[in-house]
N, C-alpha and C positions, 0 to 999 in steps of 0.2 A: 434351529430346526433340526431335528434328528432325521436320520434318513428314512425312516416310513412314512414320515410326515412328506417331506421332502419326494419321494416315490410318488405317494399318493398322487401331489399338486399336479407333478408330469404326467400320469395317466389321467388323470380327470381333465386335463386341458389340451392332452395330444400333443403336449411339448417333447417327447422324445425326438431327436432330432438325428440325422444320417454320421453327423459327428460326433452326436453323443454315445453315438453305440458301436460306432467302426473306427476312432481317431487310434492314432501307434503312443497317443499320449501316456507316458507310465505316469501323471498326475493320477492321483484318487479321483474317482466318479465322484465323489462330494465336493468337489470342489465347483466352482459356475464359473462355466467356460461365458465367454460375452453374449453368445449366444440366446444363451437358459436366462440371462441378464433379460435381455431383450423379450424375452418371449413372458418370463414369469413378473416380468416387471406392468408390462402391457396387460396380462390375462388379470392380475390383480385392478387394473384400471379398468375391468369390464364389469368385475365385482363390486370395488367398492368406490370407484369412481363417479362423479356425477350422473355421469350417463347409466350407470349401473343400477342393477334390478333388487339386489341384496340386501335386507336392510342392515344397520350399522348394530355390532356386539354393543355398542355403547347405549346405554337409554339417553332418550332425548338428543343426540349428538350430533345429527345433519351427516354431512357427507365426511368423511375421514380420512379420502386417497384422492391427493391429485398430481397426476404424472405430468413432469417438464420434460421436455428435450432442451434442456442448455445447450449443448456446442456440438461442437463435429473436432474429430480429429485432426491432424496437420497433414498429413498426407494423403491417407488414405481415405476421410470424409468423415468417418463413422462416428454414427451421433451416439451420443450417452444422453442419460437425464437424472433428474431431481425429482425423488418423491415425499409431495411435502403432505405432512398427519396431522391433523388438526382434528376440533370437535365442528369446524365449517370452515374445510380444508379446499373448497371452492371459493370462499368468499377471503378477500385481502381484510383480515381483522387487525385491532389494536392490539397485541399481542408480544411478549415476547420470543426471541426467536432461538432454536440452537440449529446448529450443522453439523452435519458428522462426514465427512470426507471417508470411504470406505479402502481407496486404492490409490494410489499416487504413480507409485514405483510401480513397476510389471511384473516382478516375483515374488512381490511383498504380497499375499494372495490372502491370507489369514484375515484380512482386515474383510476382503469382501465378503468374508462369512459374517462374521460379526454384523458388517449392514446389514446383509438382507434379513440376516436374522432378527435384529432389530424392529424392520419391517413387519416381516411375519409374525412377532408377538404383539405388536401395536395394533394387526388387522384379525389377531385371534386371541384376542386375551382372552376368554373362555377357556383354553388350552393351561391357561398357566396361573389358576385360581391366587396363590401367593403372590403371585404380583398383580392382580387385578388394579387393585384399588393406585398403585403406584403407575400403571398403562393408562388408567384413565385420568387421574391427577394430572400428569403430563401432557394428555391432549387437551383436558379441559383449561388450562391455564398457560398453554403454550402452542405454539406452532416446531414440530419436529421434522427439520429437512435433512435426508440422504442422500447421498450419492453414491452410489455401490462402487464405480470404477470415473476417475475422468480420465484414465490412459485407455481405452480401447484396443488399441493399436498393441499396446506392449501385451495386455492382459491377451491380445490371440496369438503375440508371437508365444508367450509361457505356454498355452496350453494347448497350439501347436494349430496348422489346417494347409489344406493341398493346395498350390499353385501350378499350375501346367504340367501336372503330374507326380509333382515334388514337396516330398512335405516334409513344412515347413518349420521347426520348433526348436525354441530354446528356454529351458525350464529357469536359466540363470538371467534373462532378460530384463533389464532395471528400465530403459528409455521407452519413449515414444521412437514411432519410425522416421524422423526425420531425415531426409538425404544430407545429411551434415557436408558429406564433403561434394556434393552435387553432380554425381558419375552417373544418376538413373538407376542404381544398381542400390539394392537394399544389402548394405555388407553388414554382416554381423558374423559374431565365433559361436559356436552351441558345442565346438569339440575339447576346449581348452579351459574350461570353468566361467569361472564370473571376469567379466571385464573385457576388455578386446576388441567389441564392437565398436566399430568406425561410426555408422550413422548413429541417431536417433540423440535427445536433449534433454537432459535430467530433470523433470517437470519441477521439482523441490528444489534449484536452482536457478530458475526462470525469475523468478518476484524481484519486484522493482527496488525494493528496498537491500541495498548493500549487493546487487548483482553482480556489481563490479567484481568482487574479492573470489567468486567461481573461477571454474576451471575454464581455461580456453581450450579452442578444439585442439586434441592432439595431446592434453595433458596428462601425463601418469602419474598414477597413483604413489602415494608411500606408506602404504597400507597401515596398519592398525596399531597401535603401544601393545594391548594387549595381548595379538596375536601377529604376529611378525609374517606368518605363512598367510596370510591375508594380503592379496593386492589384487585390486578390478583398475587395470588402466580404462582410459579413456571414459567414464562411465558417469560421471562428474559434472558432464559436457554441461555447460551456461546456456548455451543457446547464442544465435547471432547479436540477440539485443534483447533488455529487459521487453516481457512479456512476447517476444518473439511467436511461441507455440501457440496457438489457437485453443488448445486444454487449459492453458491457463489460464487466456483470457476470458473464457467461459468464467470459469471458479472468480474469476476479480471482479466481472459484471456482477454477477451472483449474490457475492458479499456487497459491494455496492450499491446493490440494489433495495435489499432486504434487511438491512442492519440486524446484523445479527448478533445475540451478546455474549455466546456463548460458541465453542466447536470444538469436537477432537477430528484428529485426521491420525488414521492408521496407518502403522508401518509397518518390519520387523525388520532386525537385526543381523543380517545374512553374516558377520562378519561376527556376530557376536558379544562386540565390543561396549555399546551400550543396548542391550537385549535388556528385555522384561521391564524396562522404563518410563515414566511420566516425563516431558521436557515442553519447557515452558519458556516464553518471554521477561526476562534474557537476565546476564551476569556476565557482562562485557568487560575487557580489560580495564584495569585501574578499580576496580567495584561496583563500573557505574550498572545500576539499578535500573530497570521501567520504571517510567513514573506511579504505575497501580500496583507494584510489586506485594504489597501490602495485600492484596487481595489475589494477587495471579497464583503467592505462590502457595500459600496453605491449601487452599482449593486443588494445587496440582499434588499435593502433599495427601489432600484427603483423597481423592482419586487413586491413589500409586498405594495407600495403607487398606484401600477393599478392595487391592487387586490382588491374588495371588498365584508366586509363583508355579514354574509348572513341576520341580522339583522340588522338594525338602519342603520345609517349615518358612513363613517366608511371606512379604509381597514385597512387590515391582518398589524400584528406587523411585528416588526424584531428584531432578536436578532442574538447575535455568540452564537455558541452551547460552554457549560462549559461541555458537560459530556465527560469522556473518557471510554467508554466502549466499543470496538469495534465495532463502526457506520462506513457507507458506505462512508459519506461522508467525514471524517478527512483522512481514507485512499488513496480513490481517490485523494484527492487534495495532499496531503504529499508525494503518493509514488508512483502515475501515471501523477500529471503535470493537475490532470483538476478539477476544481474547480466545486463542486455540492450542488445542494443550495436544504435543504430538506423542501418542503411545504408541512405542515399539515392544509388538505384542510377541509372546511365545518366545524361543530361544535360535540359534544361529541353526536352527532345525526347521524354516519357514514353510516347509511346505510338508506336515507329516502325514502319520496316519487319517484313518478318521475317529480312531478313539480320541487323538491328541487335538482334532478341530473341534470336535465338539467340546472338549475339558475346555479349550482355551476361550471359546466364546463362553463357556460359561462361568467363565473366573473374570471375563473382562467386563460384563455385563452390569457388575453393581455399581463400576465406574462411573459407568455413562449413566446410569439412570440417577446416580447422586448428581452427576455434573448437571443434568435434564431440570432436578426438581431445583438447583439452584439460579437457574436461569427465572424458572416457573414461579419462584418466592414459595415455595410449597414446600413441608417439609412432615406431613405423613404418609405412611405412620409412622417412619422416623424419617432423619433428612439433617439436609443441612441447616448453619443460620441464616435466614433471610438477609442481614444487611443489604439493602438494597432501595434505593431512592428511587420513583419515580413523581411526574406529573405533565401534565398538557401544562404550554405556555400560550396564553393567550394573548390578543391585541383587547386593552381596558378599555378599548371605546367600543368596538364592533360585537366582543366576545370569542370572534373567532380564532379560529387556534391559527399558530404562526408557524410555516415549514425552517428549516435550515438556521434557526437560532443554534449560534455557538452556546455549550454548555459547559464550561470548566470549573468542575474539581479543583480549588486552588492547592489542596497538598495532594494532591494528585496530576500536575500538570509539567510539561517540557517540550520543546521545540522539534523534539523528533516525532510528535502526536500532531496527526491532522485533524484540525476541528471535528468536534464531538456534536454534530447537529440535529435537532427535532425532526421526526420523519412529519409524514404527510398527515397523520392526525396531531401534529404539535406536543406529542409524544417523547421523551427524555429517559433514559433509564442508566443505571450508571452502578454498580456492584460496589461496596465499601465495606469497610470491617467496623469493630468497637473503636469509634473517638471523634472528634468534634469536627466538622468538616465546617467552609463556606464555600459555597457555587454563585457562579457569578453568569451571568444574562444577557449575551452581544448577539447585536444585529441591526445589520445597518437600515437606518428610518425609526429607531428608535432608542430611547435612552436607556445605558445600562443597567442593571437590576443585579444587586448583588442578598443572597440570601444567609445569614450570617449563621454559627454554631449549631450546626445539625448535628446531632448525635441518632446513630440510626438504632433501630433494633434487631435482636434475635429472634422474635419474635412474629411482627409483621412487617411488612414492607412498607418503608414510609413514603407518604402522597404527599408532595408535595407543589401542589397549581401554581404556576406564574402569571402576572398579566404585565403586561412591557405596555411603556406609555410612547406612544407615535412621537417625533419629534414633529415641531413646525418644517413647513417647505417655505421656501423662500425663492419668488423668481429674482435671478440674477441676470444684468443685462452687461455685455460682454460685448464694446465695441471696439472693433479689428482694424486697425488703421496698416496699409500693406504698402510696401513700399510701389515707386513708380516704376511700371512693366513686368508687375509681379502676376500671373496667371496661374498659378500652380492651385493645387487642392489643400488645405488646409483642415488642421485636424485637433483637438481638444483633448487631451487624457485629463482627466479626473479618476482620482485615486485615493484612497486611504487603505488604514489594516483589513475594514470590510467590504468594499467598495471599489468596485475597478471599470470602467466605463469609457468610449471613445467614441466620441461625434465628428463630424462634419459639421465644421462652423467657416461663414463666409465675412468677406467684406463689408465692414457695417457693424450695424446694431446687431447680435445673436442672443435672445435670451431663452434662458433654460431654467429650469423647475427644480430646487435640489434640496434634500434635507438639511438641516444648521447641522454643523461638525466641521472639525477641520478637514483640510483636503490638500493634495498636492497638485496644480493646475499645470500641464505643460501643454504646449502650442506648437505643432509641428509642423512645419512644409519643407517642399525641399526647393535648397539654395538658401534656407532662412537661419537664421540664427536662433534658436530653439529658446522658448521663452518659456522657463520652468519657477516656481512660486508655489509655496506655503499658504496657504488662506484659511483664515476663519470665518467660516457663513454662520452669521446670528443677525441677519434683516435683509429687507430688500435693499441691495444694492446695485449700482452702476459700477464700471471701469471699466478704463480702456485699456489698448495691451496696443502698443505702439511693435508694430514686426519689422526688421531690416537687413538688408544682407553680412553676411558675415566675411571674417579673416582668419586666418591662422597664427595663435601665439604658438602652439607645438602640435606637432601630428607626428604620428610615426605607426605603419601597419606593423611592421615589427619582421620585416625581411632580415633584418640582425640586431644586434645592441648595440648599435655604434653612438644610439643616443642616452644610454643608463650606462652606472655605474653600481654595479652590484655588492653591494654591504655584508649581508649574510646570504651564504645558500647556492646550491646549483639554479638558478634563473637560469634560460635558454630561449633561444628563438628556435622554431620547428617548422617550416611550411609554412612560415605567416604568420604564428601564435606564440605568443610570451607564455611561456609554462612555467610555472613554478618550480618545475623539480625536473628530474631525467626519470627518477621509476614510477613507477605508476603512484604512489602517493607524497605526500611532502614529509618533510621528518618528525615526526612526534615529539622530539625535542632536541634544543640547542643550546647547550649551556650556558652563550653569549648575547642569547635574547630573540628575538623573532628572526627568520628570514627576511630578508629587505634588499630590494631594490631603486634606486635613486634618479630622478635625471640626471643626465651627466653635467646638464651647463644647466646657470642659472636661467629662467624666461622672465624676462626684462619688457616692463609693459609702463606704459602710461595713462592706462584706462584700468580702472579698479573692477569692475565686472564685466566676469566672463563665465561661459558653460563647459564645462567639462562632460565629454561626450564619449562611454565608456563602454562598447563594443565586446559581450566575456560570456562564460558561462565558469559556474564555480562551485566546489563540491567543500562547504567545511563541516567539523565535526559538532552539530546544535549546540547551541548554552555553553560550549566549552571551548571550542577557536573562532579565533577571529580575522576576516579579508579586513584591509584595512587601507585608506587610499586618504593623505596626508598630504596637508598642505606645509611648506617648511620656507619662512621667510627672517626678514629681521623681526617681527612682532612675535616670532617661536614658530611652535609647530602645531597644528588645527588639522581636526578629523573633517574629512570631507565625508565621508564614507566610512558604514565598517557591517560585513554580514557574519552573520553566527548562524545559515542554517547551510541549505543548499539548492542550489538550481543550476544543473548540469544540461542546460538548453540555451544555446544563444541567445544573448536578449543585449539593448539598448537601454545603457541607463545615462540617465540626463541629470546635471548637479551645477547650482548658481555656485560661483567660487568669486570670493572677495580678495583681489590680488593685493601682495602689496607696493603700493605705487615706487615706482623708479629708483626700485633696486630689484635682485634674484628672489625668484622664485621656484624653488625645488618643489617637483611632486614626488612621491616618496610611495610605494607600495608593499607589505609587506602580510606575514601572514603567522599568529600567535597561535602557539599548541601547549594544551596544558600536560603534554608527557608520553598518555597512554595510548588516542586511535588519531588515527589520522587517515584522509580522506587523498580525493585528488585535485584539491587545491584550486589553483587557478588557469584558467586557456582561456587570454583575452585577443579579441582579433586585432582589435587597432583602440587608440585614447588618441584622441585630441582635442585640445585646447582651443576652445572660438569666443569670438572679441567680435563688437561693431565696431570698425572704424571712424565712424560717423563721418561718412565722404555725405558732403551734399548733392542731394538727389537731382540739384541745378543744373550739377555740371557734372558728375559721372556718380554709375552703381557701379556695383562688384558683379562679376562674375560669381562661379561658386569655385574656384580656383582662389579667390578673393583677388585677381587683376582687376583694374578698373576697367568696366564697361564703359566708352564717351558714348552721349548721346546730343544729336543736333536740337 
């Protein structure tokens, strides 16, 4: 939007505002303070918003503008929102989707032009005849969401406002305002350059994915390879805990909510160092690749080749992003299904003229409308190539379409991707380049569907319908036999890869209604010896599950090691918890084989099953390391256990172990890296070993101590 146009909108709406004409801001007046955000975002929803009286530049199109309020800031309240552009931009259609994240950082400000400008040509294409036909393509065959700013908060410290007389500004502001170190007191530097500011939390390292490896509060900088006179201490800040900020959890509902398949999120380069750049998911140490790499990265390639620079002859690089510090975009794409390509626009000059705002919005503009029309499958009048697969999955008996079927891409797939599922019209979409694919069809209650040598087109978008066949249900009858003076509440996990479930089952007969497939049945109460099993459901069946109190082969909360004998590696006790390592991650590698941990004495038993009761949370590196919890007798050595992804939340795991009779038994723990990442390992709270002693219920039970209870 140039600035006549821009002028204009504020007189015709009365948006001139007391800060817009009196602030001490040496920002450019073209710049939109949150303000003008607020005011022209709203005024456009009286135009072209449902409720609005305007009719739409588009023919035949319905409504085109509808404004969200997603979230509020973290301290200070202040709502931002999402304005999504559609040809029936009120109505939840079957659609592809893209986002465009306009503002993250607080001085990175170049980016909100680009939004709203984006805006403003989608609600005035008339204005910009050469792109017509490409503004209306894009709404007709896509739903387009913006967000101009999700940092509020930072975007009014950059562009400054009065506090109890005192005003308030700092043009070098990167955070949110958070009280980081919790004094009451907003500290920040505005006299000493970039960096230095005590509060506020780097929103682009908040995401849950590899949050860990951010900066803690208090950390400084080591500023830049390429420019050495570059250091912003503290500026980095993580936040207290992934998703901490309130802005961020806005943007992860969001994408959550709406699968979206496409996003760029603006930035700029204050330091310089990677300025005028496309960066994309990911090229992690050792080489390892995303698993869509194949399609993430030419796309970031063809974006960064129609971008050009703001000097010389020239467009923007490309790279895969190497950092793992909680960025938007490794999350997005890992753990919501949309792939977001972060451009750092303009040069280590982020906030220039207004000749240079306007040049730069309009060198960045054929990016995103290529990125737009590939989401769209549209590709006049010129454009990308379609490769792109979609189709509704249906249920073969009802017709109707099925939510939340997993869809994988089999050369397109890895453990650090969260299932890939049908939205709410049983809708599938999945971006691929030139070569033969198979997709395969999971969902628990029905059998899987694999779809074999898809070769997509340049051309059109291929449709591809599913319909998944129901499995049989089978009631299962589940009789609980409990020991004598047993009262406690009793409880049922049923589990598989799809499938996760816990009842309330009692004394007696219990039956339940369940698909055929296998399952892992555990039984829980407390004082009980925990009855966990593998089962195959293929008919109505009976069985009983006999419950009885338990004993102790081994326990240990882990106040020390005085009951292991450590093999390889720093193991430690901490507070109560067996750590894997002393630094925050475990070693990537050991030239003498896994780290390992042992029991120290053998556990000498005369009863061949027992449960192994394993108390942890654990971070390894997907498809590449492995937790591993072995059993080591005279028969050899057997995996009880072994995880390859991560779940860094306490949790309760239950495991039938086959001892071997009357001689030692080592349990053995350890933890396999194949070199290059490594995570943080293991923090387990307690493991113990439980056995029924088979005392007769005649003449005494156990306590949960396993002492014998007598009873008269």
């Amino acid at each position: 939007m140039n600035n006549l146009s821009k002028l204009l909108i504020y007189t015709f709406f009365g948006l001139y505002s007391f800060e817009f004409l009196f602030s001490q801001s040496p920002l450019s007046d073209r710049y939109h303070t949150y303000n003008e955000i607020d005011s022209i975002l709203h005024a456009w929803d009286e135009q072209f918003g449902a409720s609005g009286n305007l009719s739409s530049p588009y023919p035949n199109s319905g409504t085109i503008y509808k404004l969200m309020e997603i979230g509020t800031s973290t301290l200070d309240g202040m709502p931002f929102w999402a304005v999504k552009l559609s040809f029936n931009a009120d109505i939840d259609e079957d659609q592809p989707r893209v986002l465009i994240l306009g503002q993250c950082h607080a001085e990175e400000i170049l980016g909100v032009e680009i939004s709203m400008e984006l805006i403003y040509r989608f609600l005035h294409p008339g204005e910009f005849p050469a792109d017509f036909q490409t503004l209306a393509g894009i709404l007709y065959s896509s739903e387009v969401w913006i967000v101009p700013t999700y940092n509020p908060e930072g975007l009014s410290v950059v562009h400054g406002y009065e506090e109890n007389g005192e005003w308030i500004q700092d043009v070098s502001y990167r955070k949110n305002k958070m009280d980081a170190n919790h004094n009451g007191v907003f500290d920040f530097d505005h006299l000493n350059g970039y960096g230095n500011d005590i509060d506020g939390v780097d929103l682009n390292r908040n995401y849950g994915l590899n949050w860990i490896f951010g900066d803690e509060f208090g950390e400084t900088d080591s500023g830049c390879p390429s420019n050495p006179s570059y250091v912003s201490n503290f500026d980095y800040y993580r936040g207290e805990a992934p998703f901490s900020e309130s802005e961020v959890v806005a943007i992860k509902n969001l994408v959550e909510t709406y699968d979206f398949l496409l996003s760029i999120a603006y930035h700029s380069s204050r330091s310089g160092c990677v300025a005028e750049r496309v960066i994309y998911s990911s090229l992690w140490p050792g080489g390892k690749v995303s698993p869509d790499y194949q399609v993430i990265q030419p796309l970031g390639q063809q974006i960064a080749e129609l971008t050009l620079v703001e000097f010389g002859d020239g467009n923007y690089h490309f790279a895969a992003s190497g950092s793992m510090k909680g960025n938007a975009h490794d999350w997005t794409y890992t753990q919501a299904g949309c792939v977001q390509y972060l451009i750092e626009v303009g040069t280590e000059d982020m906030q220039p003229d207004v000749e240079m705002i306007e040049n730069t919005i309009e060198r960045n503009l054929p990016g995103a409308y290529y990125l737009m029309k590939r989401a769209a499958g549209i590709n006049y009048p010129t454009g990308p190539d379609k490769y792109q697969v979609t189709g509704i999955v249906s249920d073969i008996t009802t017709g109707m379409p099925i939510e939340d079927v997993d869809v994988t891409i089999d050369q397109m797939d890895g453990g650090i991707l969260a299932p890939r599922l049908t939205d709410s019209f049983g809708r599938y979409r999945r971006l691929l380049y030139l070569d033969s694919f198979d997709i395969t069809f999971r969902k628990h209650g029905y059998y899987d569907f694999q779809y074999l040598d898809l070769i997509p087109s340049a051309d059109i978008v291929s449709e591809i319908d599913i319909s998944l066949e129901p499995k049989p249900e089978y009631e299962v009858s589940i009789n609980i036999d409990v020991p004598y003076n047993h009262s406690d509440d009793i409880f049922l996990r049923i589990s598989n890869e799809y499938f996760n479930n816990e009842i309330e089952i009692y004394p007696g007969e219990n039956v339940i209604s369940i698909f055929e497939g296998e399952y892992n049945f555990t039984v829980l109460s407390d004082d009980i010896l925990p009855y966990t099993e593998d089962m195959i459901i293929n008919s109505n069946s009976d069985f009983t599950i006999s419950l009885d109190w338990y004993d102790y082969l081994f326990v240990d909360e882990f106040n020390d090691l005085n009951k292991w004998e450590i093999v390889l590696g720093d193991w430690h006790s901490n507070d109560g918890h067996l750590k894997s390592q002393y630094s925050l991650t475990y070693p990537d590698f050991t030239p003498l084989g896994p780290i390992k941990i042992n029991s120290a004495e053998g556990i000498y038993s005369e009863i061949e099953n027992a449960v192994l009761v394993l108390d942890m949370k654990y971070e390894i590196e997907w498809d590449n390391d492995t937790l591993f919890v072995d059993l080591v007798n005279n028969q050899g050595t057997s995996r009880i256990l072994s995880f390859s992804n991560q779940h860094w939340i306490d949790k309760i795991y239950y495991k039938s172990v086959n001892l071997d009779l009357n001689s030692n038994n080592i349990i053995s723990l350890g933890i396999m890296s194949d070199i290059t990442i490594s995570y943080r390992g293991l923090s387990m709270n307690s493991l113990n070993l439980l056995y029924n002693p088979d005392y007769d219920c005649l003449t005494g039970d156990l306590n949960h101590d396993g002492s014998i209870l007598v009873t008269d």
